[in-house]
C-alpha positions as CSV (number, residue, x, y, z in Angstrom):
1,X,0.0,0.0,0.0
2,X,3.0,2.4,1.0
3,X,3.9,3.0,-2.9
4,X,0.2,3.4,-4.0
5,X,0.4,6.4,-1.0
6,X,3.7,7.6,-2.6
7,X,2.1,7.9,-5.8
8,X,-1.1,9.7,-4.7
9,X,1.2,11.8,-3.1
10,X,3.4,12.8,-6.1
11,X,-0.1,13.2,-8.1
12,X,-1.2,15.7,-5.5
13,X,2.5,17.7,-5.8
14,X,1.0,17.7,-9.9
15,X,-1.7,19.9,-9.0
16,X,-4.6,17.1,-8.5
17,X,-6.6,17.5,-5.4
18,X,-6.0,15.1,-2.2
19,X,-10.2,14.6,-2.5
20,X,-10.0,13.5,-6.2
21,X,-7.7,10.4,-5.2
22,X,-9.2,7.5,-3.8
23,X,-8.2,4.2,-2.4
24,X,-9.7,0.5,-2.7
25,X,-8.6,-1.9,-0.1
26,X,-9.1,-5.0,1.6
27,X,-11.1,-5.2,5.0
28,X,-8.2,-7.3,6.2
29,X,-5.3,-5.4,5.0
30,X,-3.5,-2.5,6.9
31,X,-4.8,0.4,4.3
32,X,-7.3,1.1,7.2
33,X,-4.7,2.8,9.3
34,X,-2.5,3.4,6.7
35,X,-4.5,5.5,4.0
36,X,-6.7,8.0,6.4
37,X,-3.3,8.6,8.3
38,X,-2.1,10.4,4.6
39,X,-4.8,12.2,4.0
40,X,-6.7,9.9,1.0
41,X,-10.4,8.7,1.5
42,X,-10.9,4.7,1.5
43,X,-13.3,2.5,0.8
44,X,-12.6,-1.3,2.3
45,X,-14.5,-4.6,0.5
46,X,-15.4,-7.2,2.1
47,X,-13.9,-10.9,1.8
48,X,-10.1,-12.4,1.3
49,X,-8.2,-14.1,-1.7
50,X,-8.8,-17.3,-2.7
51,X,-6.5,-20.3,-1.3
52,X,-4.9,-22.8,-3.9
53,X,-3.8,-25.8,-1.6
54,X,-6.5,-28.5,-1.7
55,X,-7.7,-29.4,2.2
56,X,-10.9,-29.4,3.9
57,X,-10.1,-26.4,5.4
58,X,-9.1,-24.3,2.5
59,X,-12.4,-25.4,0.7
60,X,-14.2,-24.2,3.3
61,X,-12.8,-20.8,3.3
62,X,-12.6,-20.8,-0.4
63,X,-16.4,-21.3,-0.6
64,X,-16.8,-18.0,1.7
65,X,-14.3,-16.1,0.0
66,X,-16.0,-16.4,-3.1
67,X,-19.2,-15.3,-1.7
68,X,-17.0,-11.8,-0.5
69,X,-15.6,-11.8,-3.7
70,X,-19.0,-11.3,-5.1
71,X,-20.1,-9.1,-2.6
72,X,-16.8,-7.1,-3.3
73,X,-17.6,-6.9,-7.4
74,X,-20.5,-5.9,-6.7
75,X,-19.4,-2.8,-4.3
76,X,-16.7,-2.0,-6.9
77,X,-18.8,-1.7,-9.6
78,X,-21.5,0.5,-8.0
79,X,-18.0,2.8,-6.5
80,X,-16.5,3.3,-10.3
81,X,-19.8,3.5,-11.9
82,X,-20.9,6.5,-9.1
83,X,-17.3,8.1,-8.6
84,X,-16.6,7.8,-12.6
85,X,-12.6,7.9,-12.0
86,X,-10.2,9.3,-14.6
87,X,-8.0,5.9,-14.5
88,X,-7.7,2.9,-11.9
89,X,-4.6,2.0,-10.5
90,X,-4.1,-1.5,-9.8
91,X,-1.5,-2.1,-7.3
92,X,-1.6,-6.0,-7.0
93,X,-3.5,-7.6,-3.9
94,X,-7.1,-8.9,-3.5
95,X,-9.2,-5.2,-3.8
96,X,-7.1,-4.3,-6.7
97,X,-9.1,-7.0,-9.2
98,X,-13.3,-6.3,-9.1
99,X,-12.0,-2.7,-9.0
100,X,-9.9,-2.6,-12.4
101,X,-12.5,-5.3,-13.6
102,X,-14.8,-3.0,-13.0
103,X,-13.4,-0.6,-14.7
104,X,-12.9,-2.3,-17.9
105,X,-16.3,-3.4,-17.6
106,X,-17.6,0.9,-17.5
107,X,-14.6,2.3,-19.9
108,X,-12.3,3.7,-17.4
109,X,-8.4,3.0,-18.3
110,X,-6.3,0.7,-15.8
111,X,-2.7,0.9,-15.0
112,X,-0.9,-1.6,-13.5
113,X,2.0,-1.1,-10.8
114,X,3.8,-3.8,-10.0
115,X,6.5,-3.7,-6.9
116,X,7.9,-7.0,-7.7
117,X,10.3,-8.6,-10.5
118,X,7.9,-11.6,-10.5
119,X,4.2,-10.5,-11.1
120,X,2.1,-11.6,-8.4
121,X,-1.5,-13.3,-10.0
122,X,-4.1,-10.4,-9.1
123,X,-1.9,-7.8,-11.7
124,X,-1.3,-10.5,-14.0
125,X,-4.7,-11.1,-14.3
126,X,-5.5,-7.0,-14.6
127,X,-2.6,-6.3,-16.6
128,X,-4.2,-7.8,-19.7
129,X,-6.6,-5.2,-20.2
130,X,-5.0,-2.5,-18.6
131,X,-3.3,0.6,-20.8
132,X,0.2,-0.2,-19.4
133,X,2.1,-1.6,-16.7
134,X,4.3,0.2,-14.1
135,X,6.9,-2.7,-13.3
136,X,10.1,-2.2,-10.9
137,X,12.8,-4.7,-12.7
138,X,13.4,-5.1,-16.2
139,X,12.3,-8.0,-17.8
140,X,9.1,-8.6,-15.6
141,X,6.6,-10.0,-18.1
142,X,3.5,-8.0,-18.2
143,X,1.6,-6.9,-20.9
144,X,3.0,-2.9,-22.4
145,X,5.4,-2.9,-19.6
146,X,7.2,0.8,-18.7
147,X,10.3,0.1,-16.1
148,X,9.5,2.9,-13.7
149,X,10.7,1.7,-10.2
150,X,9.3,1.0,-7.1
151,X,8.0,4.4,-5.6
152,X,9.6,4.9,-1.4
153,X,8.7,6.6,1.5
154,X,10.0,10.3,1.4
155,X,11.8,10.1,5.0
156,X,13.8,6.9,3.2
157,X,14.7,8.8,0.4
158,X,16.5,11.5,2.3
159,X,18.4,8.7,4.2
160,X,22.6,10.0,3.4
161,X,24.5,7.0,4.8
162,X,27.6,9.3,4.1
163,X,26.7,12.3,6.5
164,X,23.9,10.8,8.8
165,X,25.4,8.1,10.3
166,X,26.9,9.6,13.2
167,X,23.3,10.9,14.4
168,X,21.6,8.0,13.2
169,X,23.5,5.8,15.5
170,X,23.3,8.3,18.2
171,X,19.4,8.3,18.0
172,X,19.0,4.6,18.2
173,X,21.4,4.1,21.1
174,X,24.1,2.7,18.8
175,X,27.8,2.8,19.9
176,X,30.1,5.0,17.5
177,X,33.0,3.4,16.1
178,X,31.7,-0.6,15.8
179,X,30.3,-2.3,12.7
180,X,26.7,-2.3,12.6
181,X,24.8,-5.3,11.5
182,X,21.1,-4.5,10.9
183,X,18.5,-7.0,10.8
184,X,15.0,-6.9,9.9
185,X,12.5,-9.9,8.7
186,X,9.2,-7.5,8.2
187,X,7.0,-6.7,10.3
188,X,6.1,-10.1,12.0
189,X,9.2,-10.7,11.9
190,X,11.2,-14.0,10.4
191,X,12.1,-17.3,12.0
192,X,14.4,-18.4,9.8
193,X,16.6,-15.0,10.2
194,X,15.6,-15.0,14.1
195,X,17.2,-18.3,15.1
196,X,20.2,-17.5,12.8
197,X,21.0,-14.2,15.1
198,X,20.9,-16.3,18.1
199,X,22.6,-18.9,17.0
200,X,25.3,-16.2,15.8
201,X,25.7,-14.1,19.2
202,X,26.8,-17.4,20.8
203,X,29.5,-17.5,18.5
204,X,30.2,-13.4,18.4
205,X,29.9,-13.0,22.0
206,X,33.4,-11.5,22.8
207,X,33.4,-9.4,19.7
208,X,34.1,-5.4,20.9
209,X,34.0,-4.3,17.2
210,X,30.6,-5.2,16.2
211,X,26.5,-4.0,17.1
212,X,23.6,-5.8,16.3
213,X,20.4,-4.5,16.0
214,X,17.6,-7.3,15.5
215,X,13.9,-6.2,14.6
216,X,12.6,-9.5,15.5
217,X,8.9,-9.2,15.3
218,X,6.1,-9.7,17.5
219,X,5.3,-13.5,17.0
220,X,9.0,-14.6,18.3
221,X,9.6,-11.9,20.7
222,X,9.0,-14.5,23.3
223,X,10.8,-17.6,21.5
224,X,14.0,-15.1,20.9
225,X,13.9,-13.4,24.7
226,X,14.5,-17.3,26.5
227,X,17.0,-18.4,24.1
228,X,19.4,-15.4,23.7
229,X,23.0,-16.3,25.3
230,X,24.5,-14.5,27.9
231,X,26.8,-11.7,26.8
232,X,30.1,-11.0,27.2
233,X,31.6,-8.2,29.2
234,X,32.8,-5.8,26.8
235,X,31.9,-8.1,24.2
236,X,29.3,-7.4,21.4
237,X,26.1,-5.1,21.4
238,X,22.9,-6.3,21.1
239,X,20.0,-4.7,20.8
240,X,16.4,-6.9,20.6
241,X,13.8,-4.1,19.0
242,X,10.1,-5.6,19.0
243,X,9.4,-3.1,15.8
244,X,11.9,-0.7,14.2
245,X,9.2,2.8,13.5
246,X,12.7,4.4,12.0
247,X,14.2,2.2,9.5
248,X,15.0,5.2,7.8
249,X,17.6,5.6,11.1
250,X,18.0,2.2,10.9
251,X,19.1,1.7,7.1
252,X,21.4,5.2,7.8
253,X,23.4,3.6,11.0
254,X,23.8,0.5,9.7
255,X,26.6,-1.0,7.6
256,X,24.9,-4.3,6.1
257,X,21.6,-5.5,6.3
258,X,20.4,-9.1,6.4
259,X,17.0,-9.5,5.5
260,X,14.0,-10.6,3.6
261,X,13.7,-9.8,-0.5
262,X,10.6,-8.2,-0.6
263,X,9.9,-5.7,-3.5
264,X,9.8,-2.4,-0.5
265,X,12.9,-3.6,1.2
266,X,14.7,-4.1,-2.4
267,X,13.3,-0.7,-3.3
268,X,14.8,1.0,-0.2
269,X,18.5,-0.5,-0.3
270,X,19.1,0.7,-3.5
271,X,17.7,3.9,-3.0
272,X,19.6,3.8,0.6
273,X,22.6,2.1,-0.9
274,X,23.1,-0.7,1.7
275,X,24.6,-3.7,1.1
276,X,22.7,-6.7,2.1
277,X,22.6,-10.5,2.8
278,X,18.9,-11.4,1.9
279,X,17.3,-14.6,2.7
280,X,14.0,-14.9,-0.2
281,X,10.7,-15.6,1.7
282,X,10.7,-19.5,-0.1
283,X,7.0,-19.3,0.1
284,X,6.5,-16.0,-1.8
285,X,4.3,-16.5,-4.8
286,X,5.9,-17.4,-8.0
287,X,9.1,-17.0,-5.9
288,X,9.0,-13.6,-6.8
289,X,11.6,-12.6,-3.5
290,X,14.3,-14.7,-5.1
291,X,13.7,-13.2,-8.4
292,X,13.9,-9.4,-6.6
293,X,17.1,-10.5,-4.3
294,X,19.0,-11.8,-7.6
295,X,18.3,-8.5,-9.5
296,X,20.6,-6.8,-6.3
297,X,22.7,-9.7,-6.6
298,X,23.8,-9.3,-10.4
299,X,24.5,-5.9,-9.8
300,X,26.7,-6.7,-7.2
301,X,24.8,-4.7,-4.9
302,X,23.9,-8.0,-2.0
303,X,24.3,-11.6,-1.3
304,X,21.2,-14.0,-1.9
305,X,21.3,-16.6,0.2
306,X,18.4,-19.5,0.0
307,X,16.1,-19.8,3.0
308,X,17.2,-23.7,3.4
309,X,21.1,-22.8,3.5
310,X,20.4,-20.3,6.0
311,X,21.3,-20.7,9.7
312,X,23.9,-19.4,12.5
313,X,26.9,-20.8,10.9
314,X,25.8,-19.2,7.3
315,X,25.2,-15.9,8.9
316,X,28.2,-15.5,10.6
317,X,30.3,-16.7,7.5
318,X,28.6,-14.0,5.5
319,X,28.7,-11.0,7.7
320,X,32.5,-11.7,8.8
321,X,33.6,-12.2,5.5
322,X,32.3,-8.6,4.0
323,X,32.7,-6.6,7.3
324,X,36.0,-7.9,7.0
325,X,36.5,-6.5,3.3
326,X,35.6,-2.2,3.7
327,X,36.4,-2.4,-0.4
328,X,33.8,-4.6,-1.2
329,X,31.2,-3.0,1.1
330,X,31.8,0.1,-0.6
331,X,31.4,-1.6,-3.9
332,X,28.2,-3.1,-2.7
333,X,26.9,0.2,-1.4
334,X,27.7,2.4,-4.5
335,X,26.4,-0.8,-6.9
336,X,23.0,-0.5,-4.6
337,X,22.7,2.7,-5.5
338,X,23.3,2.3,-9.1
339,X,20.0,0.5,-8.8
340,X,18.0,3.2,-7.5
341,X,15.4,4.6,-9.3
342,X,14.5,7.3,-7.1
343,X,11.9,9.5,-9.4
344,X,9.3,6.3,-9.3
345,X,6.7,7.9,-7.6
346,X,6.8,10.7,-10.3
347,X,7.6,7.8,-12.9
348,X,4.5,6.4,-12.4
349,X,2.2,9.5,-11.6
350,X,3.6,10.6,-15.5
351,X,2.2,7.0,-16.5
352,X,-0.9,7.6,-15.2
353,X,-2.0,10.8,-16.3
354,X,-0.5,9.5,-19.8
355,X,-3.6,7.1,-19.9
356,X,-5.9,8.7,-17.4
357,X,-9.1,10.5,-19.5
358,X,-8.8,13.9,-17.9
């Protein structure tokens, strides 16, 4: 939702009114705090995505989501056919098809914004009757494709790793002249990267060069707490954080990230430019976080490191062996940056009043 926000925005800095942009979103998504909180109108529809695996329990829920999914078509089209927009952006995700279906349906232009190198099935699906596709990678295979970037939040675009790291690591408590690691698995966190860190203090226990600062998430806060081992005196820092709000301080302080591949976090390295080791979500659809890690990868911009390979051992091997090498972190860092495309938001916002019928 955050670059669908970044793009309203950069349409409003165009001259369009705040009350002329609307949002569609899911009833179970996080657009209801997110959207109001920016200043956009929202309407919510009812229901969920289908399932694909084949269980009792996932036919059950299938039969009801298909009865929200009606329920939801037949909200969206009584919302485009009374609100008559300009153009429908489709920005992937359960709301985004009966509202750009309904759109075709009543002669109002779609375009498609994809965050991801691998296109997830709503915007496939949308993307064949839409005007033109706003992917993030080249080579993602949707229909009239344009390669406009993923659109970022403004307070991660003014991130200057160069001039703000000092204060950055002063705000979050972080000791000046270490190494610091970053790691962050989203918002619930990751298990995979969470027993890896713990796993990995035992081993860099007595290290006085090196701070660690964990987002771990709120379903293994608990399961991290009781295993952690006890520090070393003078040894390394550690610092547990339930949620990071500041990732913008975060990504400034930090000198590597390890993390998940996700479109956003891609996105913000290379507009950052932070090297990274990134661990792909292995049950993303269509595998689409290996696809987005390997684009960083090429460029020689992060490490991709598959979710099954990845454990204590693997994490300290990585992390030692480029905090050890300030060349090649540099490399990383200015290779991230080539990557950037830091105009998406007004990328896209130029796409869309392209096709829009204003």
């Amino acid at each position: 939702m955050q670059p669908g926000i970044e793009i309203a925005r950069a349409l409003v800095g165009r001259g369009h009114p705040a009350e002329s942009i609307h949002f569609v979103g899911s009833s179970r998504g996080i657009e209801a705090r997110l959207v109001p909180a920016a200043g956009f109108g929202l309407t919510v529809l009812p229901g969920r995505g289908i399932v694909r695996r084949i269980s009792a329990e996932s036919i059950a829920g299938n039969v009801a989501a298909a009865a929200g999914l009606t329920r939801a078509a037949a909200m969206a089209m009584g919302l485009v056919r009374t609100r008559r927009p300009a153009v429908v952006v489709a920005l992937g995700g359960y709301a985004s098809v009966p509202c750009a279906l309904a759109a075709v349906a009543l002669g109002v232009p779609v375009v498609v914004v994809e965050q991801n190198a691998v296109p997830g099935a709503a915007n496939r699906m949308v993307a064949r009757f839409a005007k033109a596709s706003a992917v993030s990678f080249p080579g993602t295979d949707l229909p009239r494709a344009e390669v406009t970037g993923n659109p970022v939040r403004p307070e991660i675009l003014a991130v200057d790793r160069r001039t703000g790291r000092g204060a950055a690591r002063n705000a979050l408590g972080l000791p000046a002249g270490r190494r610091v690691l970053g790691v962050f698995g989203g918002s619930l966190g990751a298990r995979r990267l969470n027993l890896a860190v713990v796993d990995a203090l035992g081993v860099w226990s007595d290290r006085s060069d090196l701070a660690v600062r964990h987002v771990v998430g709120e379903r293994d806060w608990d399961l991290v707490t009781d295993a952690l081992p006890t520090p070393a005196e003078g040894g390394i820092v550690y610092q547990q954080v339930r949620y990071e709000e500041r990732m913008d301080l975060l990504m400034t302080a930090a000198d590597l990230l390890v993390g998940r591949a996700g479109g956003t976090t891609v996105a913000e390295l290379a507009v950052v430019g932070l090297p990274a080791v990134l661990v792909p979500l292995p049950i993303a659809p269509g595998d689409h976080q290996t696809a987005n890690g390997r684009a960083l990868e090429r460029a020689g911009a992060a490490v991709v490191v598959p979710d099954g390979e990845f454990d204590g051992a693997r994490l300290v091997a990585e992390v030692d062996r480029l905090l050890g090498d300030p060349s090649r972190l540099e490399a990383m860092a200015a290779a991230a940056a080539g990557c950037a495309r830091r105009d998406a938001a007004d990328r896209v916002a130029t796409l869309v009043e392209r096709h829009a019928h204003l």
